[in-house]
N, C-alpha and C positions, 0 to 999 in steps of 0.2 A: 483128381482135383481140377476144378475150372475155373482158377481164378490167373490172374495175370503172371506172364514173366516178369521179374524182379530182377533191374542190374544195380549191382551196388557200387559205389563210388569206396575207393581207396579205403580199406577200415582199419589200418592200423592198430591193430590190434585190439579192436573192439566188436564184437558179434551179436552181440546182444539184443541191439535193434535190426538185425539183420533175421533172425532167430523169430522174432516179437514179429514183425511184421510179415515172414514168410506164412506164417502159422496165424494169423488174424485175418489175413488176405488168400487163406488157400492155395499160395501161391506152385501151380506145378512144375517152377522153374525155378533155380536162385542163379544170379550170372555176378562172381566176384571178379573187378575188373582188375585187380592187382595189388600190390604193397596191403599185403595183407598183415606180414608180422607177428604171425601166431605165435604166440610166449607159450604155447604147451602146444602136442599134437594136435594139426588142424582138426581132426576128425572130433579129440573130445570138445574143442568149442562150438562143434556143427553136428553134435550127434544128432539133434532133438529133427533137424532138416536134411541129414546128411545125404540120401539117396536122391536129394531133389538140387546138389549142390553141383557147381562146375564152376571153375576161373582158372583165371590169367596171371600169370604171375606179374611182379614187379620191379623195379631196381632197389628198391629196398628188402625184396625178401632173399638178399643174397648180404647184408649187412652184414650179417656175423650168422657163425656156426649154428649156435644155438635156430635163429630165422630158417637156415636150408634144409636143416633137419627137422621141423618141425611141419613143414613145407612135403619136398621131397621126400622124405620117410613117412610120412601122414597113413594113414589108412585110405586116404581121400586124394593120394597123390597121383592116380589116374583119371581123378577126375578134370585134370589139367588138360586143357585143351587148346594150350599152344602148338602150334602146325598141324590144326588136324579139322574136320568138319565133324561135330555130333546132331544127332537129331532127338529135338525136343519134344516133348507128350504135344501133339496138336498137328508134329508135322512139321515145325519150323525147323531149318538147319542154321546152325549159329557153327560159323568159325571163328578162331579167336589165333590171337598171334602175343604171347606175353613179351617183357620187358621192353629195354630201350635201345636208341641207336647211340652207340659210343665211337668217341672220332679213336680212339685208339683200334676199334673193329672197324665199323661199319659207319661213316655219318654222310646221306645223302643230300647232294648238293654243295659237299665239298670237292675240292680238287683230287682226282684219286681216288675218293669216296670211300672204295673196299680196301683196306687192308687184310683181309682174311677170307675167303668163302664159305666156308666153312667152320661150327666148331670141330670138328676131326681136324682140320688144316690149320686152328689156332693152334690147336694141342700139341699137334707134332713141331710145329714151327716153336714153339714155347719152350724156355730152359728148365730141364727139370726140376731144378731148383725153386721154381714158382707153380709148378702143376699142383693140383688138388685131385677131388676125387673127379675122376672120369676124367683123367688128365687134363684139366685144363683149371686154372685159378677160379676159388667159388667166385668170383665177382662177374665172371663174362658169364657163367649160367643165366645170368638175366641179362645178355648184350643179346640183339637182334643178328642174325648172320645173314648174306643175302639169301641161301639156298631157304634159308626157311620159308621167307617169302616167295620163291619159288616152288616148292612143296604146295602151296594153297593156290596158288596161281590156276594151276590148271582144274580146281574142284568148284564147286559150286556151294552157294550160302545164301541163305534169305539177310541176313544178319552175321555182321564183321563186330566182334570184340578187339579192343588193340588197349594195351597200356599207354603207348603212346597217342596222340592227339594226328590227326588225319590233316590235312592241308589249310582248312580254312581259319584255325588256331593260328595266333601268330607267333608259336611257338611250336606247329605244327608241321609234318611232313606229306606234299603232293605223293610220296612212292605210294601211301597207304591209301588213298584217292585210287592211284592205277590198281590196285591189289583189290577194293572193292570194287572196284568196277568189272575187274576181271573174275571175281565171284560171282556175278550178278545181283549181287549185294542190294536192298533197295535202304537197307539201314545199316549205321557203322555208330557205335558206342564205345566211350573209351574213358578212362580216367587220368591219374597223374597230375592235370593240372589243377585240383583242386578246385574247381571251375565249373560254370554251368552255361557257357554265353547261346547267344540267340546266332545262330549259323542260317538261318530259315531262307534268309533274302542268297544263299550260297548253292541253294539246295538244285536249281533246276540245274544250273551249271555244273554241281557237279558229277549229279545224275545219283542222287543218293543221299538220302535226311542223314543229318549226325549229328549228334548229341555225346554234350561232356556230360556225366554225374561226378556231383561236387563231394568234398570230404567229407567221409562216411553217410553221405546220401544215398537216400533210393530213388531208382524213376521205376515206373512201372512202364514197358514199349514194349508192342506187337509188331509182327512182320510188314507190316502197311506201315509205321510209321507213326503211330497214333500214342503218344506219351503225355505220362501224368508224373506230377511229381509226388511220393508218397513220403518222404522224408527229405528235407531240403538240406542239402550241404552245408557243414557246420559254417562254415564263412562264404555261402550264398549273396546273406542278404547285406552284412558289413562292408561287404567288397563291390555290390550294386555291379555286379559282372555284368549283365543282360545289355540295362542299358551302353557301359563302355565300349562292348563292342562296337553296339550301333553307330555310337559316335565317331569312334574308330574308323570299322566302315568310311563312313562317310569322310573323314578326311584321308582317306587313302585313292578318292575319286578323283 
């Protein structure tokens, strides 16, 4: 297939136009950024695409039982490619780092910052009484731990996936800034914040385009940077994000 990579913004449990447009567009990639929330095994709402399928998990896809098992037990659950680099039909390498930072782990730019290094070192520090499977409670399965970002640290990526939002968001964290950069990263896509803003005037400084896709949006984005919007985030245009930032922006000068 020669048509575009496909990242999709947060679907919550909805696949359908994710599915409709892989397959209208040819697309030889699909990239799920997170907070997926599969109500049945991932694989049967992605069979129709499933070999062209890969994402990122979310802090919602640890909500309840039913979400992790549908997730992590998937047929499709190596197709997760949080801590690791794959390489996509063309060539491009896309790493991806799923969930969030929780001040009870990990929240940088606080005082302390790390609680934990590790999930093996939450688990043991953990009272048994609250462990889950793989010892450690299902809620931190989607906490960030520093070592993971240490794992990517040292590999190389045309393209950074993250749930969470990269520095120029103002709800955004500079560590994932350092993280592409240290991929060589020239693009970084992420979801979560339901959000699509114009980053553009951020780009030279911070040596890397990045784009949010908005709830259950598509963008279409190559390794150069070059994005189209194929499906615009369900509260895109209600929330007038693009322009806010810029305004934003601008009083923060």
């Amino acid at each position: 297939m020669t048509g575009p990579i496909l990242f999709c913004g947060d679907p919550h449990g909805q696949f359908r136009h994710i599915v409709r447009a892989a397959n209208e567009l040819q697309a030889p990639a699909v990239v799920l950024l997170g907070d997926l929330q599969a109500e049945r095994p991932l694989h049967e709402g992605l069979e129709a695409i499933a070999g062209r399928v890969w994402f990122i998990h979310g802090n919602h896809d640890t909500d309840t039982d039913r979400h992790w098992a549908n997730l992590w037990e998937s047929r499709l659950a190596d197709r997760n490619i949080d801590g690791r680099v794959v390489e996509l039909p063309g060539g491009t390498r896309l790493a991806g780092l799923g969930g969030v930072f929780r001040k009870s782990v990990w929240y940088p730019g606080l005082p302390g910052e790390s609680c934990f290094r590790s999930q093996e070192e939450h688990a043991r520090l953990t009272p048994r009484q609250d462990r889950w499977r793989g010892g450690r409670h299902r809620r931190h399965w989607s906490s960030i731990y520093p070592d993971g970002l240490d794992r990517l640290s040292g590999l190389r990526a045309g393209i950074l996936v993250t749930h969470e939002a990269p520095g120029y968001h103002r709800n955004g964290f500079g560590v994932l800034d350092t993280l592409a950069r240290s991929l060589g990263a020239k693009v970084a896509v992420h979801g979560h914040q339901h959000d699509r803003l114009d980053s553009s005037d951020r780009w030279a400084l911070q040596g890397f385009k990045s784009f949010g896709v908005g709830l259950r949006g598509i963008t279409a984005i190559d390794a150069d940077g070059h994005a189209r919007v194929v499906v615009a985030g369900e509260l895109d245009e209600r929330r007038n994000f693009g322009q806010r930032y810029i305004e934003m922006r601008k009083d923060l000068r």
